[in-house]
N, C-alpha and C positions, 0 to 999 in steps of 0.2 A: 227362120220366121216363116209362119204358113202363108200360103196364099189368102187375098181377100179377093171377092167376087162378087162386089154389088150390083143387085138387081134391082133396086129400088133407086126414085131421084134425091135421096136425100145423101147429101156429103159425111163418109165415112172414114174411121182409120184404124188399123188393128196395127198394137202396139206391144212391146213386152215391157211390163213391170216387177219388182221385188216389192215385199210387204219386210216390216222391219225384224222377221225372221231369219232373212234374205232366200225365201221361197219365192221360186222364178212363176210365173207363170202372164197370159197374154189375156190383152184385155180389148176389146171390139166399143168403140164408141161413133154412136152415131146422132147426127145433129136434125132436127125439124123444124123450120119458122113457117108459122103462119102470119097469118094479117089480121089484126083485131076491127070488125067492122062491127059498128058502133051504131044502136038504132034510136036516133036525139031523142024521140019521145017518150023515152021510159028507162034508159040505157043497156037493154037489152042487149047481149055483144053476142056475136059468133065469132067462131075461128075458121079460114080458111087456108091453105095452104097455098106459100106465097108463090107465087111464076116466077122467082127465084130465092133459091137456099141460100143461107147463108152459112160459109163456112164452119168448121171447129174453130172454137178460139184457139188457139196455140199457143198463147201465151198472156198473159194478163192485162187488161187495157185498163186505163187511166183517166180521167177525165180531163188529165194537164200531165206536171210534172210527176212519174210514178212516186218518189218518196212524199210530195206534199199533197199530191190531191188525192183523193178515193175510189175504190176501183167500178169499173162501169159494169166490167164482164169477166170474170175467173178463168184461167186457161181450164178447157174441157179433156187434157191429157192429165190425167189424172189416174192412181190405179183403181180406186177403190171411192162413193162415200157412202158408209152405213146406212144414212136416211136422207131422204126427198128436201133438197134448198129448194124455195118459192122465193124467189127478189124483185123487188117491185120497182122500176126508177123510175122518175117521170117529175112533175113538177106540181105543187099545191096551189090553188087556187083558192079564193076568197069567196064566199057565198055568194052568188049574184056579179061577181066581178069587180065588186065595188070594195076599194081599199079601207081594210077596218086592219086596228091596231095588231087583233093576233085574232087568227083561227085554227081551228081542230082540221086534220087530214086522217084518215083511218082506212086499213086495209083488215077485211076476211077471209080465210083461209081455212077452210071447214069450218067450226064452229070456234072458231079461235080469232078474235080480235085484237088489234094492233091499234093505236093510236096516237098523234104527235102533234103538240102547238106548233104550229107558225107563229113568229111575232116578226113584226117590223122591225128596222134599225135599234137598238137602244143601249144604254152602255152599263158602265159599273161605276158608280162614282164612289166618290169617296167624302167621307162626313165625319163630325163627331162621334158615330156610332159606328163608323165602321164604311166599310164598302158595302151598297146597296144597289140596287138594278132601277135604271129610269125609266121610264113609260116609253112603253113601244110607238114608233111612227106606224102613219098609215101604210101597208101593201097591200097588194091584188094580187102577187104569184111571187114565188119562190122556189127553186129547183131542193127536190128533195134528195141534198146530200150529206156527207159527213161535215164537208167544210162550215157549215152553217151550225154544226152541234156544236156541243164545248166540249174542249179538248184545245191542241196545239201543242208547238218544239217553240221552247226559247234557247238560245245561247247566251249566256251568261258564263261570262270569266272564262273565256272556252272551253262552258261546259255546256254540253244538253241537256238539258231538262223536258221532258217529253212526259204528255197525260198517255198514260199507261193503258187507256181505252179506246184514245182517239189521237192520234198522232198529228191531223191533218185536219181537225178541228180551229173554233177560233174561241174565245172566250174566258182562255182559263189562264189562271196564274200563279206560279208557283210561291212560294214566301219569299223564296231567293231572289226571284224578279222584283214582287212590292219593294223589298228591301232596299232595293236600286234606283226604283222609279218617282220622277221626283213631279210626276203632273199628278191631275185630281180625277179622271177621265180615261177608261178604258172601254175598246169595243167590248160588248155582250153576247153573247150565243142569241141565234135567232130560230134554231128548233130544238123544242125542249119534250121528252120523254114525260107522258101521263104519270108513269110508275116512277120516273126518277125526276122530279122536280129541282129546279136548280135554287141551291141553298147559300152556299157562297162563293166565292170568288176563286178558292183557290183549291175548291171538292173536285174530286175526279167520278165523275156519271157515269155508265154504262151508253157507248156510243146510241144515239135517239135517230132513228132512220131507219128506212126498210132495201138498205139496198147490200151489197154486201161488206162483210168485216173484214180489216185486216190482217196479213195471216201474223204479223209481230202484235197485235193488240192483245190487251188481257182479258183472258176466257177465250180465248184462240191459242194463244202462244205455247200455253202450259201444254197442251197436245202434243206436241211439236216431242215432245220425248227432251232426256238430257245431253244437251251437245257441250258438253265439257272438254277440257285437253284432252280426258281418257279418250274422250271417241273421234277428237279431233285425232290424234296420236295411233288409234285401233281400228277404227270403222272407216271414218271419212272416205268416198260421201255416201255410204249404207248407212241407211237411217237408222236413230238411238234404236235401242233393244226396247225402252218405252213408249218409243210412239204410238201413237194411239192412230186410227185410221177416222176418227172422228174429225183429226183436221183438217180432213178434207174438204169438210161440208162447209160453204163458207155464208151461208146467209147467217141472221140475225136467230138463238137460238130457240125465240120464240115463233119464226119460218123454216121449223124443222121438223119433217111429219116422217111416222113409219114409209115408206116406200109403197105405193099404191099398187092396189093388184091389179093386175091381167084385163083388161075390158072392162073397167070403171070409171071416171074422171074425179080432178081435181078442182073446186068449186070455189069462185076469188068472188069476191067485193069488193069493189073502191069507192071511194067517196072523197069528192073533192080532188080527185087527180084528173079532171078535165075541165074547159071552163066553162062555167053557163051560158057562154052563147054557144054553145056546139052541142050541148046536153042540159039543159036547164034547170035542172034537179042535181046535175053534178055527181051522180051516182051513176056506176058500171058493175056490171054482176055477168058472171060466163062462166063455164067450165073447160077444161082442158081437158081434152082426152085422151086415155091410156091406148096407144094404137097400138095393131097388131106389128109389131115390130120384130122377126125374130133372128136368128140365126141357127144355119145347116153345114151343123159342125161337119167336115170329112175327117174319118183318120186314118193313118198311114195302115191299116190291119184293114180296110174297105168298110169299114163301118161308119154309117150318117147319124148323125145325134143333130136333134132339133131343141133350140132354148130360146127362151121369150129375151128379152134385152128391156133391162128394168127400168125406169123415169126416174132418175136421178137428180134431174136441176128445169127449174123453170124460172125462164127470166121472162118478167112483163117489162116491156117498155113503153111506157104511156106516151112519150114523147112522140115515138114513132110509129104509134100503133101495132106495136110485133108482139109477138109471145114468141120466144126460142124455148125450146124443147131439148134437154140429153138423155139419149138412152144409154145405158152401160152393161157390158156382161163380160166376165172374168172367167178364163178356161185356166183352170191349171196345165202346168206343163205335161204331167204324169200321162196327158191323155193321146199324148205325139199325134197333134193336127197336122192334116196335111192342106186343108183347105178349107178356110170359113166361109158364107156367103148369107149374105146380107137379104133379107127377103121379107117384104110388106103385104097385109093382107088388107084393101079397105073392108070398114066399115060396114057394108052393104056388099060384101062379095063373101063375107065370112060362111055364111051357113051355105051357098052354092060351091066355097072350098071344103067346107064339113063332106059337104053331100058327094061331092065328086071323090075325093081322097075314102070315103067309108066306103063309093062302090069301087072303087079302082085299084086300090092299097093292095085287100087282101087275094085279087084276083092275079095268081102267076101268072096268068098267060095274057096280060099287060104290062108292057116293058115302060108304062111310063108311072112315075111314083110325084105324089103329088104331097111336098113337106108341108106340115102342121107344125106349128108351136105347142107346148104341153097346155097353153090355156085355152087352144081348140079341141082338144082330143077329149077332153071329158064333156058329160052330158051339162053340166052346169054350167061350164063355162059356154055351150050354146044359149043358154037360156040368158046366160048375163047378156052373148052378141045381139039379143034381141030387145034389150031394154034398153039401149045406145039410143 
């Protein structure tokens, strides 16, 4: 394993991973939170970079027990994910604050809208006609999780029966359950998806929330490649021959965008994810920006290679006012490192590091070398550092 060598204050880790080829190669992830500061009278946000990082996740958090509640934050050791997760956690609010039976929450994410009823308490009863949904109680706030979509595990006859999209949901019921159950009165889902409206009692939905999915739920899992006896029996634990590296990404896959380039940002709206006595419009809009993040490959033959370290995941959390940030970049093994190092350029230093590296670089009889990432070294990409 090479050396890592951070120079920057953000908490890093170089790692080796296999892709399900079983091609070795090492992967550099690095973590950035800021602090969402929030301006009440228009919701204007910036980001600031918080006086303390928070760590890599390392492993998966939970909002309670890992199998029955939802996950908060995905482990950040990861080898690979094709495209940009954006996850938004935090908690809906009622227009005004004031407890009405259901309201609309919605997240922006470039030009791509998200949106999800809140409803208050309400149940499934059961009738002549059928099991039907009864009118929502009043709320003012709700934590926007999975637990509150429909979905849910029953045991029945000691078996499982598990909604195939949301495992740790509440609301839903299988026939095998009805069949058993001898009241008139079932709890209700109390966030329901614009695109997937709840129809009956015992329909399995596309989990409704903007936070992230589980990696066993449907439209995740199928990724996951075939883990049968064969590769139980042949592989175990190299991943199937069909895994997809898509698994990886685990927000919702309507919060999955191309990977953002070099010196641009990522541009959110929320609405109703704070309450109107803090923002009274209840609306937050900000961008997140792509920093010069990169890394100064060494390798064992004396040769420096510089690569940018790509935006991988971005977690909002309204609750806490943070945006965490992942960068990620993948060296294959072929290229025998001997030493990575980790190196930041702000914002407002970019073009006096352009200027100093263009007179310094090519001059030999200057023994100091001044590393760029490839989205400084072209002339474009100056021009992008100045529309920041």
């Amino acid at each position: 394993m090479a050396e890592l060598i951070n120079h920057t204050a953000f908490p890093a880790l170089l790692y080796d991973a296999l892709d399900q080829h079983d091609a070795g190669f090492s992967v550099l992830a690095a973590h950035l939170s800021y602090d969402l500061l929030i301006r009440p009278e228009d919701g204007a946000a910036t980001l600031r970079f918080s006086a303390e990082q928070t760590p890599l996740c390392m492993a998966d958090e939970h909002y309670g027990e890992p199998d029955r509640t939802s996950t908060r934050l995905e482990s950040d050791i990861v080898p690979f994910k094709p495209r940009l997760d954006v996850v938004v956690n935090g908690t809906a609010y009622a227009p005004g604050d004031r407890p009405v039976p259901a309201f609309g929450a919605a997240i922006r994410i470039y030009d791509r809208t998200r949106s999800v009823l809140v409803c208050g308490a309400r149940s499934w009863k059961h009738g002549v006609t059928g099991w039907s949904l009864t009118d929502s109680l009043p709320l003012a706030a709700l934590p926007l999780r999975y637990e509150y979509a429909s979905g849910g595990l029953h045991r029945i006859e000691e078996r499982d029966y598990a909604a195939s999209t949301n495992i740790v949901g509440m609301g839903w019921y299988p026939a095998e359950f009805l069949r058993q159950f001898r009241g008139n009165q079932l709890p209700a889902p109390q966030i329901e998806s614009y695109e997937h409206r709840l129809r009956g009692i015992s329909d399995e939905l596309p989990a409704a929330g903007f936070g992230f999915t589980g990696r066993g739920w449907r439209g995740r899992i199928e990724l996951a490649g075939t883990a049968d006896a064969a590769w139980q029996a042949e592989r175990h634990p190299l991943l199937p021959r069909d895994f997809r590296m898509d698994f990886w990404n685990g927000a919702p896959s309507a919060q999955q965008f191309e990977h953002p380039k070099p010196l641009t940002s990522v541009p959110i709206a929320l609405q109703n994810l704070v309450p109107a006595r803090e923002v009274p419009e209840q609306g937050v809009y900000f961008e997140v920006p792509v920093e010069s993040v990169f890394a100064l490959v060494g390798l064992e033959r004396g040769i420096g290679l510089t690569r940018d370290l790509t935006l991988d995941t971005i977690v909002v959390d309204m609750d806490a006012r943070k945006v965490y940030c992942t960068y990620r970049l993948a060296l294959a093994e072929e290229l025998d490192i001997a030493e990575v190092q980790l190196r930041y350029i702000a914002a407002d230093e970019r073009e006096a590091q352009r200027a100093k590296a263009a007179r310094m670089n090519p001059d030999p009889s200057v023994r100091e070398f001044v590393p760029l990432p490839p989205s400084l070294m072209t002339k474009s990409a100056g021009h992008a550092a100045h529309g920041q």
